[in-house]
C-alpha positions as CSV (number, residue, x, y, z in Angstrom):
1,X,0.0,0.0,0.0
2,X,1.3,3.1,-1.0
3,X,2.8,5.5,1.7
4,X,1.5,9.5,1.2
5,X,2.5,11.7,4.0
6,X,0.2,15.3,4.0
7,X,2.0,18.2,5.0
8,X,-1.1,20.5,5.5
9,X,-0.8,24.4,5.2
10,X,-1.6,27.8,3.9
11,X,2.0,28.1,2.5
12,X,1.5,32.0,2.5
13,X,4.5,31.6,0.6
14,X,5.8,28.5,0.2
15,X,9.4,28.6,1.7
16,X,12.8,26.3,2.2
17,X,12.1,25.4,5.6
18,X,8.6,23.2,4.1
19,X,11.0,21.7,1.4
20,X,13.3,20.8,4.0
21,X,11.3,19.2,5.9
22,X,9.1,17.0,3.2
23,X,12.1,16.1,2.1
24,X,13.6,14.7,5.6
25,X,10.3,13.3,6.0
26,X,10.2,11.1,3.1
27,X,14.1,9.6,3.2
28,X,13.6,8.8,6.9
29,X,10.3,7.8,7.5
30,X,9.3,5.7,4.5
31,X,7.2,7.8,2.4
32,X,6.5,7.1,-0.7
33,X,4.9,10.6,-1.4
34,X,4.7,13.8,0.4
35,X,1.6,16.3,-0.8
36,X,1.5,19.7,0.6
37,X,-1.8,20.6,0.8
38,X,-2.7,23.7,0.2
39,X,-5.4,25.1,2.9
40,X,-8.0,28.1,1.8
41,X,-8.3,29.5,4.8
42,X,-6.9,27.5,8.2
43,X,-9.9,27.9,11.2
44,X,-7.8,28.5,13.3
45,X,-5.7,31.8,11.7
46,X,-7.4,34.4,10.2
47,X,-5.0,36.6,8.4
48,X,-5.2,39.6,6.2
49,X,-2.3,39.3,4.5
50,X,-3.3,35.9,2.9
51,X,-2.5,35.7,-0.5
52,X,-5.5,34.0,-2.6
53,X,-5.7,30.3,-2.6
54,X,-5.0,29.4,-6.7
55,X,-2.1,31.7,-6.2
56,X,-0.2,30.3,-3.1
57,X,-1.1,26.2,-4.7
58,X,0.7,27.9,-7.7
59,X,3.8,28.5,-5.3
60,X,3.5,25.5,-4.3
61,X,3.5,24.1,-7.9
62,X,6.4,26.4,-8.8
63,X,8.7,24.8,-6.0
64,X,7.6,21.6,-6.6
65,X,8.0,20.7,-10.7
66,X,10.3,18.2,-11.5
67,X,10.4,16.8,-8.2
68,X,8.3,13.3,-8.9
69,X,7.7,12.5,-5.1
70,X,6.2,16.0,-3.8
71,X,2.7,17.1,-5.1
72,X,0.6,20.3,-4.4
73,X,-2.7,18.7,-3.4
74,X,-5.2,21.2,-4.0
75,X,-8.2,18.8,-2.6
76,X,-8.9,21.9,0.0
77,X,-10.0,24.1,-3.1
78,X,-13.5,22.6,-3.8
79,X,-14.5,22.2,0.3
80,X,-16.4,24.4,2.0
81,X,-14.1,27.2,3.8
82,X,-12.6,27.1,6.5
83,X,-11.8,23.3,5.8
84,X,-11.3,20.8,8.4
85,X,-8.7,18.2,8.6
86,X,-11.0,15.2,9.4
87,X,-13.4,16.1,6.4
88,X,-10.3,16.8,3.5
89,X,-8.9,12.8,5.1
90,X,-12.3,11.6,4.5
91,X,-12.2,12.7,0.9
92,X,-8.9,11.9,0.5
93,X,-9.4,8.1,1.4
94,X,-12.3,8.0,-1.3
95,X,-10.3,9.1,-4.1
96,X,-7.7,7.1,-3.1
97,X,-8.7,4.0,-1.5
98,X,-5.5,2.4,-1.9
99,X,-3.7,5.5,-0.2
100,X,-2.2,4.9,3.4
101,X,-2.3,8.7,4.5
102,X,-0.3,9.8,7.7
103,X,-0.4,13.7,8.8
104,X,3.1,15.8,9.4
105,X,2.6,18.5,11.9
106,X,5.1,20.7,14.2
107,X,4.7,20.5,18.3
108,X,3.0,23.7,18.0
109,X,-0.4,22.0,15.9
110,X,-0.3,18.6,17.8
111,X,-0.8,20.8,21.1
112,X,-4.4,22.3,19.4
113,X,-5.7,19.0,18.2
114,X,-8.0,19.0,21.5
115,X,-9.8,21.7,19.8
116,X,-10.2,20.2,16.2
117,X,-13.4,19.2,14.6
118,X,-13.1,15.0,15.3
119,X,-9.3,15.6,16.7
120,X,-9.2,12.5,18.9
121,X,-10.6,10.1,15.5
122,X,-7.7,11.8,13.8
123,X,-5.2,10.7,16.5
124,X,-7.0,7.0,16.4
125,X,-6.8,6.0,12.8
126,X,-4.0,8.4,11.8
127,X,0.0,8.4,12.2
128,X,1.4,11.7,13.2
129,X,4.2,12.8,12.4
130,X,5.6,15.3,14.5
131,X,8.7,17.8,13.9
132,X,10.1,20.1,16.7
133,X,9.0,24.0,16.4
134,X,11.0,26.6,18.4
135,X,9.6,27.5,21.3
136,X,6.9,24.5,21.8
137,X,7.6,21.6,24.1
138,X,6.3,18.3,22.7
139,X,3.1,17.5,24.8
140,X,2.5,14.1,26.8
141,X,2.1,12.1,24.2
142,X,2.9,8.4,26.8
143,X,-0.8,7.2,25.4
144,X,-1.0,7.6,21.7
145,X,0.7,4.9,19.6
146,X,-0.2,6.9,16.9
147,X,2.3,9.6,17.3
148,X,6.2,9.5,16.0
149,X,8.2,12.2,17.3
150,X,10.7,12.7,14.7
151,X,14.2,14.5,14.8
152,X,13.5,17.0,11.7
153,X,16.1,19.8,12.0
154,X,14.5,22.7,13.5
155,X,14.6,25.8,10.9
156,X,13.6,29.1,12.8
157,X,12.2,30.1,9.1
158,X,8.3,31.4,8.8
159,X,5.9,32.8,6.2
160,X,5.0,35.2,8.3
161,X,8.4,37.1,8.9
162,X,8.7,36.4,4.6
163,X,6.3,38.5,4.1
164,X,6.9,41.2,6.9
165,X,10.3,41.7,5.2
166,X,9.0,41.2,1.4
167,X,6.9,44.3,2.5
168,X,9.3,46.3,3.8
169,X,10.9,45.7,-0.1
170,X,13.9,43.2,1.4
171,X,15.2,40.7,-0.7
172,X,14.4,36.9,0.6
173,X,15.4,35.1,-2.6
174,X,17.5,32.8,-0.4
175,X,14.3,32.0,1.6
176,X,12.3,31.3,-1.2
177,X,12.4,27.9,-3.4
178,X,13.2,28.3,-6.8
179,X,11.2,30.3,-9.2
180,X,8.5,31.4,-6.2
181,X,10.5,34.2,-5.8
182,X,10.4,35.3,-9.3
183,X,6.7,34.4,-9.0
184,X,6.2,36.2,-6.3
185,X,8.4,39.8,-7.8
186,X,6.0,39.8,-11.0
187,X,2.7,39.1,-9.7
188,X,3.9,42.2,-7.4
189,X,2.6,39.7,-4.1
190,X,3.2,41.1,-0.8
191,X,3.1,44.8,-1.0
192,X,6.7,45.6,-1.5
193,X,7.3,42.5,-2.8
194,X,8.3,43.8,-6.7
195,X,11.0,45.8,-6.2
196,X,14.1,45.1,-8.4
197,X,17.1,43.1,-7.1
């Protein structure tokens, strides 16, 4: 049975550290596939600088050609807003009933999943993952075979500071994946963001 881990997120832009780690996660944890999916709009963040959906899957697209064992899943798309985890699975397994999906998440989402729409089925039927964040101890996680604490390397990288320097007009080519910052320069995203180099 084929091995697909999801990498869920707004990727708001897609940036190295999310390369990095889909691609620790496959050569060490026996992935076959790792999707990034993107999500519309995340229930939990609600964020006025987030770029439109078709244009942060193209990102994703953009970082991800030629690489045959990442996909941009853009599954969330065509769901009702905000999307929830459990639901996106459930259509997940029905398109691809041959699929074994696990979910890759930092210690700072496995502490929320109390609060998720069917969080504890998730943890049941689900492997998780889970990659160190700065600043977020790993909860007690004792009970819950489920759960594989991973040593990912910890990359103090975020969309968010991305964009707060992209608007002040800085130059985070470096941060950026390959074309996504040439993506990102003409469609002028990020106020700030196309300035010359």
């Amino acid at each position: 049975m084929t091995h697909i881990g999801l990498l869920f997120g707004s990727f708001n832009p897609i940036h190295i550290g999310h390369l990095a780690l889909a691609n620790y996660m496959r050569e060490t944890q026996a992935m076959d596939e790792i999707w990034l999916v993107v999500s519309p709009q995340n229930p939990f963040k609600i964020s006025n600088d987030l770029t439109s959906g078709d244009q942060r899957l193209r990102m994703v697209q953009i970082a991800l050609r030629n690489r045959p064992h990442y996909r941009a899943c853009d599954v969330e798309m065509s769901m009702p807003v905000p999307s929830f985890t459990i639901d996106t699975l459930r259509v997940l397994e029905q398109q691809h009933p041959d699929v074994n999906f696990s979910l890759i998440m930092g210690t700072d989402i496995i502490q929320s999943i109390p609060q998720w729409r069917n969080g504890q089925e998730i943890v049941a039927r689900y492997r998780l993952y889970v990659y160190p964040r700065p600043g977020y101890d790993l909860p007690d996680l004792e009970a819950t075979p489920n759960v594989v604490v991973t040593d990912a390397p910890m990359l103090d990288v975020s969309s968010t500071f991305i964009r707060q320097h992209l608007k002040n007009g800085k130059d985070m080519c470096f941060y950026l994946p390959a074309g996504v910052d040439d993506y990102i320069r003409e469609h002028a995203l990020y106020s700030g963001a196309a300035t010359s180099r």
